[in-house]
C-alpha positions in Angstrom: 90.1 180.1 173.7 88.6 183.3 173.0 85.6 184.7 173.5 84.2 184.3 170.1 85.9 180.5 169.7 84.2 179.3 173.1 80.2 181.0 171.2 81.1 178.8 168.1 82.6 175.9 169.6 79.3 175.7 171.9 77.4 176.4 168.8 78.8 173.4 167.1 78.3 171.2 170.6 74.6 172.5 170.0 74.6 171.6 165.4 76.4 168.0 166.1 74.1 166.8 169.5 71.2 164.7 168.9 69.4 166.0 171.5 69.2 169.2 174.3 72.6 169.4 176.1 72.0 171.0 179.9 73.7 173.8 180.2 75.9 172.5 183.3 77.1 169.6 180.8 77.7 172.6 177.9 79.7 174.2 181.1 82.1 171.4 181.7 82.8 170.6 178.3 83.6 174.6 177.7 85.5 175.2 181.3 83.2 177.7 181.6 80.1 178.3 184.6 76.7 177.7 183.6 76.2 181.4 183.9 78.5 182.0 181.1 76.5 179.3 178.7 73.7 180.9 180.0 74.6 184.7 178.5 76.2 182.6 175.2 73.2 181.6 174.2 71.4 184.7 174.6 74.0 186.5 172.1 73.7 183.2 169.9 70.2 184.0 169.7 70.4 187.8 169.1 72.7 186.8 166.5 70.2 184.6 164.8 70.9 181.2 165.9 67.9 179.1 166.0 68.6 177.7 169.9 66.0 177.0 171.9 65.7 175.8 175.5 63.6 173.4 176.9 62.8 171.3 180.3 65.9 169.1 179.1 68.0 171.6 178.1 69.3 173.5 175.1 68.9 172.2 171.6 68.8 173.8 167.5 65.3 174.1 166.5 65.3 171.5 163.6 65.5 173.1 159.8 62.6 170.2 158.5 60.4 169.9 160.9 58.0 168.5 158.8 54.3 169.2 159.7 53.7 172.1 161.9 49.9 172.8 163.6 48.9 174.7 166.7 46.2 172.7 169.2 43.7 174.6 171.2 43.5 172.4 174.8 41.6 172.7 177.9 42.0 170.9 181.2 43.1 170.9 184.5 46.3 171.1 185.9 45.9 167.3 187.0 45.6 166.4 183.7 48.5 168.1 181.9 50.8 164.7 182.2 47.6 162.3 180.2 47.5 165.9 178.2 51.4 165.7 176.7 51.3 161.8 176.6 48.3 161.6 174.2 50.1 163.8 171.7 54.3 162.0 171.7 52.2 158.6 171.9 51.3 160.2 168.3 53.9 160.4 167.2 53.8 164.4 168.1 56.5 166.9 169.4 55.1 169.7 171.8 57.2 172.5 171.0 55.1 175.0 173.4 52.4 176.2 175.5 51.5 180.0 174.8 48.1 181.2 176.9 46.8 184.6 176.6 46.9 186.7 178.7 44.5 189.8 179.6 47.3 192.4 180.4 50.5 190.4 179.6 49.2 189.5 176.2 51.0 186.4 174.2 53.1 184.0 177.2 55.0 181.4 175.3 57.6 179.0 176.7 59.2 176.4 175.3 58.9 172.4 175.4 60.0 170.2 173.2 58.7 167.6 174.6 59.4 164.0 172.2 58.4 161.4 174.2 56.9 160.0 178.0 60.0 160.1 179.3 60.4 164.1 178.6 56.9 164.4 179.2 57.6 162.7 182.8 60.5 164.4 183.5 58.7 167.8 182.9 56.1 166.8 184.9 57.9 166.2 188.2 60.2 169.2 187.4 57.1 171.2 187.4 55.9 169.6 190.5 59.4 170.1 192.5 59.0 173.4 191.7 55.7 173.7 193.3 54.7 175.6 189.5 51.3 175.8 188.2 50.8 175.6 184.7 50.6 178.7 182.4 47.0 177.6 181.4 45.8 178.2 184.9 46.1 182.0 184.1 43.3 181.4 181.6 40.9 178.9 183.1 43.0 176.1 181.7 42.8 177.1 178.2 46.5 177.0 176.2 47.6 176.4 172.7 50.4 174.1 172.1 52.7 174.5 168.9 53.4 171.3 167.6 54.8 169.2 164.8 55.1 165.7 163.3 56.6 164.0 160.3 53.2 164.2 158.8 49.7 165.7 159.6 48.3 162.0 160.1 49.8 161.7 163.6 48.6 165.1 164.6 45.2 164.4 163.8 45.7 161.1 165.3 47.1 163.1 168.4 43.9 165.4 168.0 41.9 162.5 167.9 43.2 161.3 171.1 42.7 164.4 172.7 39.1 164.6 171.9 38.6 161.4 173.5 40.1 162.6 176.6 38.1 165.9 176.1 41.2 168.0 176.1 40.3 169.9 173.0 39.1 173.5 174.0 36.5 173.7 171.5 34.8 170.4 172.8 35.3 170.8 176.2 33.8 174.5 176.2 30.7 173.3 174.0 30.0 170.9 176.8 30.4 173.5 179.2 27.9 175.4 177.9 
């Protein structure tokens, strides 16, 4: 298999799956290293194809995603995990976290975080790795992309959130 076969082959692996693929399972099935899957997608992407990695692994950004809102959140590193759950109990994809940064400017990185059990595996991911969160560069406030099949379960997942008092704009007129 060429070059160019093994890019379009893992492209199809990527169209036909129903969820992210690791790249270590994209590997095997290839005969390729992870390393290789790794530099794949990156030319996939500078080619235009809508891959995106997350905590779970590689996966094609959907072309309906339906409803798509960003939510303004505040909290502590603590309470990232009730965070994520009160948005997929909604019904809610995370698709990211993006803070601000003074000097760096925009940080993004991708989620895609469906359910608890994503949401749980990120979590312990992030704590294995001994990681702080992105929002503690900017005193816990983040924005998080995210969508839904409609915009009743975000504002139901906003809802949530303002009961928790994870919404920025609540939590920082409290502060005050």
């Amino acid at each position: 298999m060429t070059t160019e076969e093994r890019r379009q082959e893992l492209l199809q692996l990527l169209t036909r799956a129903d969820g992210a693929r690791t790249g270590t399972e994209l590997a095997k099935k290839l005969g390729v290293s992870r390393q290789i899957i790794v530099g794949d997608v990156s030319i996939l992407r500078a080619e235009g194809a809508k891959i995106l990695s997350t905590p779970r692994g590689y996966r094609m950004l959907e072309k309906n995603p339906g409803v798509i809102e960003t939510v303004t959140c505040r909290h502590t590193a603590e309470e990232m995990g009730a965070e994520l759950d009160a948005m997929v109990d909604n019904g809610v994809t995370v698709r990211d976290v993006i803070v601000e940064h003074p000097v760096y400017g925009e940080i993004r990185a991708d989620l895609m975080l469906e359910s608890r059990r994503d949401v749980a595996a990120f979590v312990r991911k992030m704590a294995a790795a001994g990681a702080p969160p992105l929002s503690q560069l900017t005193d816990g406030i983040h924005l998080h992309t995210v969508e839904a099949k409609t915009r009743e379960e975000i504002e139901d997942a906003r809802k949530e959130l303002a009961r928790l008092g994870f919404l920025a704009l609540e939590k920082m007129e409290s502060d005050a």
